[in-house]
N, C-alpha and C positions, 0 to 999 in steps of 0.2 A: 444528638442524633441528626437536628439540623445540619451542621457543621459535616457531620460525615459526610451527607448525601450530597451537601453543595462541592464539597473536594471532588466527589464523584462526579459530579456533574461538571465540570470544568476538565477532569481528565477525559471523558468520553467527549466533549466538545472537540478535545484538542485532536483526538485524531477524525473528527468526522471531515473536520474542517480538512613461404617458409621452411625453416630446417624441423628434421624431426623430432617428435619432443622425447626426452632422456630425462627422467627423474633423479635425483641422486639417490645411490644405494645406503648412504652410511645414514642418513637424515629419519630420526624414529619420528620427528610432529612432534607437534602440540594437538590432545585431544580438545575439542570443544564441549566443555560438560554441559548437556544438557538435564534440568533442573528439572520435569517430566517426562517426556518422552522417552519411549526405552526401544523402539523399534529401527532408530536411526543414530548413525554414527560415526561421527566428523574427526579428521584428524589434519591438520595444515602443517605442511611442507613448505621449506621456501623454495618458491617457486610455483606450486600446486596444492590443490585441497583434495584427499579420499574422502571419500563418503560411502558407507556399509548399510543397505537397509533391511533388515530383515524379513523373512517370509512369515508372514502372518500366520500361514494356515500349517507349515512345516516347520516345527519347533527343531531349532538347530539349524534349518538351511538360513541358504541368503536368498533375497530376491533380486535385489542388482548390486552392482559397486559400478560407484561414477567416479574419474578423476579431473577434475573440476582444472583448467587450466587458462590463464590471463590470453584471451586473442593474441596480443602481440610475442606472445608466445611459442606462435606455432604455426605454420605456414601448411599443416597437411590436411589430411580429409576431417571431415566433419562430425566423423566418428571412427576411433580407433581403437581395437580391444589390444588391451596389453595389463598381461598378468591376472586375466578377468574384468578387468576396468572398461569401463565406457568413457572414452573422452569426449570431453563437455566443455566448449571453448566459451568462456565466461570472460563479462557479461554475455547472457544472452541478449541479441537484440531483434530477433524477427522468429518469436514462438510464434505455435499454432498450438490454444489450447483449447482440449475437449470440455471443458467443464464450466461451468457460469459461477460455482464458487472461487475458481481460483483465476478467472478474468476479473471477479470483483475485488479477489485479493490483488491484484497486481494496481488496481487502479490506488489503492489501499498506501501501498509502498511507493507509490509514484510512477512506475513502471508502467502505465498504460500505453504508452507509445513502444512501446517494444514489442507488442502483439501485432502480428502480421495476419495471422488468420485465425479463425474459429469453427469449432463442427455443434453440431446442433443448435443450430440458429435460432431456431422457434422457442427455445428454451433459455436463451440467454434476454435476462431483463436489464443486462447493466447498460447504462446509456450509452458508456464510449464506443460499445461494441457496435450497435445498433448502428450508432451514429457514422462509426468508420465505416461499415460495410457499405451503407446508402452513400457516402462519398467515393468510396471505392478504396479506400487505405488499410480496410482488414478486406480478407479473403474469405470468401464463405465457402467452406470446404467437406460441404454435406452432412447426410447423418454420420455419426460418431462409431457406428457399427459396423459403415462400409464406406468412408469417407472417399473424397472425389480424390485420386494418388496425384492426380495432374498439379492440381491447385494446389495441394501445397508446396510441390518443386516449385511452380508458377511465382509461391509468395516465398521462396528462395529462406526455407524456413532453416533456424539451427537449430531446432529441438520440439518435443511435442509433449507436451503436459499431458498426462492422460489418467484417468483410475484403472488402478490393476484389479481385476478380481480372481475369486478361486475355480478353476478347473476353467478356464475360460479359453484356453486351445493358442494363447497366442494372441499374436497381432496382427496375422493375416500379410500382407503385401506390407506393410508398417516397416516391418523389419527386413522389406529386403531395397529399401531405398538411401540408406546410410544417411541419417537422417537420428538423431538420440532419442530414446524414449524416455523420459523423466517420468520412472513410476510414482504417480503422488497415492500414496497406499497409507498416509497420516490419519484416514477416515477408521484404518482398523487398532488405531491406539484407544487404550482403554478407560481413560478418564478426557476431561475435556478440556484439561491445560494441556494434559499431554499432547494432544491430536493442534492442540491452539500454538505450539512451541513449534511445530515443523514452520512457522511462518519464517524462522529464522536461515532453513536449510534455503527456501526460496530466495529470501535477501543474498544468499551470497549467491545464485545462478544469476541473480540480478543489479548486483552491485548496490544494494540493497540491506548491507548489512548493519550500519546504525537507526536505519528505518523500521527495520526488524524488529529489531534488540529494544527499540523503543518503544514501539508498540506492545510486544511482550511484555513488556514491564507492565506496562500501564494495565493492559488483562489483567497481570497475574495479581496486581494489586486491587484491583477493581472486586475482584471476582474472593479474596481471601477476606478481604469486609466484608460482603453482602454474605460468605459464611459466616462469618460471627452475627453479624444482624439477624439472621435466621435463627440461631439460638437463643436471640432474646424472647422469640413469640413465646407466647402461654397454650398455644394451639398446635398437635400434632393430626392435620384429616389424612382423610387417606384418600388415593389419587387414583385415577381410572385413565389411562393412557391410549389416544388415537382412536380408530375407530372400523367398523369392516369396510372390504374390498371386496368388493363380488362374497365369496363364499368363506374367505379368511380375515380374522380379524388378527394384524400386526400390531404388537407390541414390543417395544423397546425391551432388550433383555437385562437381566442385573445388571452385567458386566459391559453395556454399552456406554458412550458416554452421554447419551440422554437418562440412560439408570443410575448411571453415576451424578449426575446433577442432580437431580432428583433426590439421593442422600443426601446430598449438598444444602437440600433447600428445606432439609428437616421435617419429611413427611413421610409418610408411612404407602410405600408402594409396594402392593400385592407380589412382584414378581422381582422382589429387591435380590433376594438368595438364589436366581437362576444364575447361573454361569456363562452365558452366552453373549457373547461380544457384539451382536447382530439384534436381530429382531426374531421374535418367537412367530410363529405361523399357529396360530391358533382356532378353533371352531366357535361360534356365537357364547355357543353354550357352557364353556369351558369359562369365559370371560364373565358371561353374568354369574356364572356361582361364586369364581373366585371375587368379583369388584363389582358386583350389582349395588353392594351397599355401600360405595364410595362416597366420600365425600364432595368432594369435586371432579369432574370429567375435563379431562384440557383432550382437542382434538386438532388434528391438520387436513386442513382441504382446500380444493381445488375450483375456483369459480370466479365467474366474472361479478356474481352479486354475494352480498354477505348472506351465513348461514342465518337459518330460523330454524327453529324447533319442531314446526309443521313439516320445513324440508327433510329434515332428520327421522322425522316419523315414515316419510314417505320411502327414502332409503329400509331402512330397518323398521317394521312396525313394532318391531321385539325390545327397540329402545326405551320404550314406555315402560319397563320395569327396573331402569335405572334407576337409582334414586336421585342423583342429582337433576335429570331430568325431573323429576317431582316438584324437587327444593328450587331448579332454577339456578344453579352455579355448574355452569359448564361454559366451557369459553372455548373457542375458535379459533385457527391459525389460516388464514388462507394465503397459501404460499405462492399465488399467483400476482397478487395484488402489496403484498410483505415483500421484503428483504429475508425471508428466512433463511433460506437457501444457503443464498449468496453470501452473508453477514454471520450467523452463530456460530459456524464451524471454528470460524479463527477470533470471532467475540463472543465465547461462552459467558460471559460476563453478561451482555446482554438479556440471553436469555434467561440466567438466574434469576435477572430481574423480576422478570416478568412471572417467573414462578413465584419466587418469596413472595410478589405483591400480590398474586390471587391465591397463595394457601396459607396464606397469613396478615388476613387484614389488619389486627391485631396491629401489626406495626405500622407507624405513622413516617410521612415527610420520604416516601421510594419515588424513582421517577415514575413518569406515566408507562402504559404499558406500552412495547413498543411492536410485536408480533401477533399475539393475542388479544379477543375482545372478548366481550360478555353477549354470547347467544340470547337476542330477545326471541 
């Protein structure tokens, strides 16, 4: 077991540490098989890559196709629909992305200099970002809802990383400055290798593709140990997930990939057989019948100071009939002061971690934890 966790522990070190373009017609690709992921679908041409991604919420449709093509390739606009395709002049070198998980992935693959601008500032914790903006080398290009259009022409951007959601009307002025929109819609794959595999669609926007391919690996190997490790415990508790918001308490659904992990980490979770890829929207009451006698409570919040149990009372006085609040095994994720964010999506491996090792003390020699702590 020693032995296992130090290999682990040595892989996780290692990554912490123009004319117009004409595709040929006769040329069928090379598919890129992806080994999870089912939503995305790569196919390489010589000369150019397709990429199919599909609509999450409309079973059958697509949600975009990009054609991914070498700069020195192509002398025309910045974005050109042909055949349905969005062309995508790769590498990218001057994104603007809305998100703080996948400016933390680009720092990840190397790519951090390739970020030109960012929208929600206040929300991004990754240093380079911060750091560029106060030099002046990223762009801060407002809220992410109704970004500043100027500033990003300004930061002479070729692409914009963005999350797509459901019924969401569009992009507003987005889409009428020719300008690509890279849907990253990997958040609605349904396990958490799968959503952890889109890292590699990124590598090739970014020239990025054995940095990809190698970090993948290393998750996917990471994360199929600490499943086996998990089936060594002697101990199956059962798990009470997050905590309420004003008047609804959200829960991770079976079919999410934090419900999915959560099978993974061999524990018995009250809401494992829902079907919902999302989060369920639930009332207090509904949560203490089904999980008031949990065994362990894991929670995410939001604060400059760490949580205590007296804060927790003061939120919800109704928390006093949890039981782990009784027993004392409830732990904390505060995502302001963590990497959670930024890091799990595409290091699920991490965060298994940090489950196996509080719903299975049982097991000896796991790393420390690295999101979560233990509520005094």
């Amino acid at each position: 077991m020693k032995k296992l966790f130090s290999i682990l522990s040595i892989a996780v070190s290692l990554i912490s540490c123009g004319g117009k373009f004409t595709p040929a017609t006769n040329d069928e690709g090379d598919t890129l098989v992806f080994k999870y992921a089912r939503m995305i679908h790569v196919v390489q041409h010589e000369g150019y890559t397709d990429v199919t991604i599909d609509n999450p919420w409309k079973e059958g449709r697509v949600l975009h196709r990009y054609r991914l093509v070498p700069s020195a390739a192509t002398q025309s606009q910045p974005t050109v629909k042909d055949d349905g395709f969005t062309l995508v002049r790769v590498p990218l070198q001057r994104s603007v992305v809305f998100t703080s998980v996948h400016a933390a992935l680009l720092q990840q693959l190397g790519a951090s200099s390739q970020v030109a601008g960012v929208a929600d500032l206040k929300y991004m914790k990754v240093p380079y970002v911060r750091e560029g903006v106060a030099r002046g080398t990223i762009e801060d290009c407002g809220d992410g809802m109704s970004p500043v259009i100027e500033k990003i022409i300004d930061a002479e951007a070729d692409a914009i990383l963005l999350s797509p959601f459901e019924n969401s009307g569009g992009y507003g002025r987005l889409e009428d400055i020719n300008i690509p929109l890279i849907e990253c819609a990997e958040y609605m794959e349904q396990s958490p290798l799968a959503r952890a595999e889109w890292i590699r669609f990124y590598g090739l926007l970014y020239d990025r593709q054995r940095q990809a391919d190698s970090i993948f690996a290393i998750v996917d190997s990471n994360y199929g140990l600490l499943k086996k490790v998990a089936t060594t415990s002697r101990i199956n508790p059962t798990v009470l997930m997050d905590k309420q918001t004003g008047s609804v308490w959200y829960v991770p659904g079976g079919r999410s990939t934090i419900g999915r992990m959560l099978q993974d980490a061999r524990c018995n979770y009250p809401y494992a057989a829902d079907e919902h890829s999302g989060s369920l929207a639930l009332p207090f009451e509904s949560v203490l019948e089904k999980c008031g006698e949990a065994d362990v409570w894991l929670f995410r919040y939001d604060s400059e100071q760490p949580m205590t149990r007296a804060r927790l009372m003061t939120e919800q006085p109704g928390y006093q009939q949890l039981r782990p609040v009784k027993t004392g095994r409830l732990y904390g994720c505060n995502v302001m002061t963590s990497m959670f964010y930024e890091e799990s999506p595409f290091r699920p491996d991490y965060l298994l971690q940090d489950f196996i090792q509080i719903l299975h003390p049982d097991i000896p020699n796991l790393l420390p934890l690295r999101y979560y702590q233990k509520v005094e």
